[in-house]
C-alpha positions in Angstrom: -4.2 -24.4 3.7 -1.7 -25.5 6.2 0.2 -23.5 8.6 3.1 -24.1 5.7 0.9 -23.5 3.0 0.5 -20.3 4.7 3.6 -19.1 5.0 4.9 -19.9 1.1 1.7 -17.9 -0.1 3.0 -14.7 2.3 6.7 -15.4 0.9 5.4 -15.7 -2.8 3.3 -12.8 -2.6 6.0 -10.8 -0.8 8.3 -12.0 -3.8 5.7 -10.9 -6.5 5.9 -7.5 -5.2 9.4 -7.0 -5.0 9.5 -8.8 -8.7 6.7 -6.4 -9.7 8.8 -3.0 -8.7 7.5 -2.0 -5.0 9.9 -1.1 -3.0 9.4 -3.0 0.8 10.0 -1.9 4.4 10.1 -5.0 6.5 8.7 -3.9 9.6 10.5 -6.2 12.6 12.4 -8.0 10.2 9.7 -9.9 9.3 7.6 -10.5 5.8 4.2 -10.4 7.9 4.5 -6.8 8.7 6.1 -4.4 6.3 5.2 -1.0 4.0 5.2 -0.6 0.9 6.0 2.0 -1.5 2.8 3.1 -3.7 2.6 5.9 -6.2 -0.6 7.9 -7.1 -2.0 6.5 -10.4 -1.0 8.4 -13.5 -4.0 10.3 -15.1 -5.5 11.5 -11.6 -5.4 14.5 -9.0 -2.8 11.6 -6.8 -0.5 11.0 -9.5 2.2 12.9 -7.8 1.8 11.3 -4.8 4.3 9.0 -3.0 2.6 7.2 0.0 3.9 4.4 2.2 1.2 1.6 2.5 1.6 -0.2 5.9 0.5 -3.7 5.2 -0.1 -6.6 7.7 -0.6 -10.1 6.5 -2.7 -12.1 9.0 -1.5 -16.0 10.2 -4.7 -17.1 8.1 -3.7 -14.9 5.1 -4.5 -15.6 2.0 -7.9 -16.7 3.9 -8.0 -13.8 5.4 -7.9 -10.3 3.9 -4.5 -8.5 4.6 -4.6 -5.5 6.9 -3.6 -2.2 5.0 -3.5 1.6 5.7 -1.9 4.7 4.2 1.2 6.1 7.0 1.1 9.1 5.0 -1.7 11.4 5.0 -4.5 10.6 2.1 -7.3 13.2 1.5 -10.0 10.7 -0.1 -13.7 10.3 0.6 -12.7 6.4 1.2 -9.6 6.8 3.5 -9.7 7.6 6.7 -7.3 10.3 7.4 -6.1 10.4 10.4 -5.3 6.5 11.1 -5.1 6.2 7.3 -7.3 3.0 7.2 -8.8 2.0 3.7 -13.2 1.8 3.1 -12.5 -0.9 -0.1 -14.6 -3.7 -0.3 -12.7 -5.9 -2.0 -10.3 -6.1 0.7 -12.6 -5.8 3.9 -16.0 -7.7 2.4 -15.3 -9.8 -0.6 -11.7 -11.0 -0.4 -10.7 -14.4 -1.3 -7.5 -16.7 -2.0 -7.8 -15.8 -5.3 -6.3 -12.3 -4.8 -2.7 -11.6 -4.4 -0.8 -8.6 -2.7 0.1 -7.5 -6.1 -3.5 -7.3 -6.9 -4.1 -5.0 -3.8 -1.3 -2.1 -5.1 -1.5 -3.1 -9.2 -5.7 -2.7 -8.9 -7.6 -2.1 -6.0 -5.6 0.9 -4.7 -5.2 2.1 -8.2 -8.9 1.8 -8.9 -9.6 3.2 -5.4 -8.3 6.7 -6.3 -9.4 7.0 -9.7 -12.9 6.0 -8.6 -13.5 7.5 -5.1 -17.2 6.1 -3.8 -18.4 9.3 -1.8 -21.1 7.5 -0.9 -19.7 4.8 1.6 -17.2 7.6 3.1 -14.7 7.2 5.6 -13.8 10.7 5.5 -17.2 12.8 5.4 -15.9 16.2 4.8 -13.8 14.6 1.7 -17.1 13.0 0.2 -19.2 16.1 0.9 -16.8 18.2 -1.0 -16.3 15.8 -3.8 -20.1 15.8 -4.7 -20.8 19.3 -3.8 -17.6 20.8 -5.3 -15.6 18.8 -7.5 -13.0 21.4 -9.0 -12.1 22.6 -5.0 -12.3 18.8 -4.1 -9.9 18.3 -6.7 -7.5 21.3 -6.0 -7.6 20.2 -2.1 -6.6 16.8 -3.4 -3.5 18.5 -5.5 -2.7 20.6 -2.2 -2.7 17.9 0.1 -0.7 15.8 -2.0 2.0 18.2 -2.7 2.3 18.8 1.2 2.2 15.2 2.5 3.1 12.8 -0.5 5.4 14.5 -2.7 8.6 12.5 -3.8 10.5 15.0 -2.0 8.8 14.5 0.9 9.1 10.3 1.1 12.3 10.8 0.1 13.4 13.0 3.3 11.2 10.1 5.2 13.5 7.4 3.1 16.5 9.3 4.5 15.2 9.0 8.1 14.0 5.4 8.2 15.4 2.4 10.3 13.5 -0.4 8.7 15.1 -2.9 6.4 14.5 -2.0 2.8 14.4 -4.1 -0.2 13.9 -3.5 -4.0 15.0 -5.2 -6.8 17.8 -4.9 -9.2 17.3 -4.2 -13.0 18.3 -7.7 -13.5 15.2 -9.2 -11.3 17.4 -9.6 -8.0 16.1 -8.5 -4.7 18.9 -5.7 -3.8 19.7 -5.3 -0.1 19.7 -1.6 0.3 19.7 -1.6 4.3 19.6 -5.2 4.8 18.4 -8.3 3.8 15.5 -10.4 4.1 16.4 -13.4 7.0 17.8 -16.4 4.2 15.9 -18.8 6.4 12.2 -17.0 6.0 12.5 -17.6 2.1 14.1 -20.6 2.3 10.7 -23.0 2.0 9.9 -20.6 -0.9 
């Protein structure tokens, strides 16, 4: 894929997510560098959780897997938790073009916390406690959540932020809530 090629795959996977509900944090201004806004999957000890997902999209991207990483601390046998960085193969072994950014937050991630994989940990104490003690595991999970990724929480953080954010509108419009995205990086979109 050419240089170009490149860089309409980053803006239409940038758009997919905005389209598909995330809310974005461009980091810089710019669409290679930015967070996004990911909720705990319903049905699980993280589905409470608010957590901000920095994401960076390298110049060989989608050839190359993007770079992702909770900001937010994550108590999970597969995340580390004090730089936040993810253990998910999919992303750091056996990515391909094929996968999308909405693919990363929509099902990886999701399947990430409902199926934690104690056995290739990041976070050893995490997996140890997982297989030895599931209910505690679970109620640290719940605990940790509630103190570092509760709505109330990201939405002190929201309140704090400098980055430019964008969601979109119920009508399907990208809605400038700080500012905008530059006109000219979506313009070859």
């Amino acid at each position: 894929m050419t240089s170009k090629g490149s860089h309409i795959r980053k803006q239409c996977d940038f758009t997919k997510l905005l389209m598909a509900g995330y809310d974005l944090e461009l980091v810089n201004g710019s669409t290679q560098e930015f967070n996004v806004t990911f909720h705990g999957p319903n049905g699980t000890v993280y589905e409470d959780g608010v957590w901000q997902v920095h994401v960076i999209l390298p110049d060989d991207y989608p050839f190359a897997s993007p770079s992702i990483g909770f900001m937010n601390k994550m108590l999970h046998p597969n995340v580390d938790e004090s730089s936040g960085s993810v253990c998910l193969d999919v992303i750091n072994e056996t990515w391909t073009p094929i996968y999308s950014l909405v693919n990363v937050f929509d099902v990886f991630l999701p399947q990430l916390l409902t199926y934690p994989n104690p056995s290739d940990p990041l976070n050893n104490e995490a997996a140890a406690l997982m297989m030895l003690d599931k209910t505690t595991y679970e109620e640290k999970v719940r605990e940790h959540v509630r103190i570092h990724a509760s709505k109330e929480m990201w939405e002190k953080r929201r309140g704090f932020t400098n980055q430019e954010s964008l969601s979109v509108t119920n009508d399907g419009e990208p809605s400038d809530i700080e500012s905008t995205v530059d006109e000219a990086e979506l313009e070859d979109f």
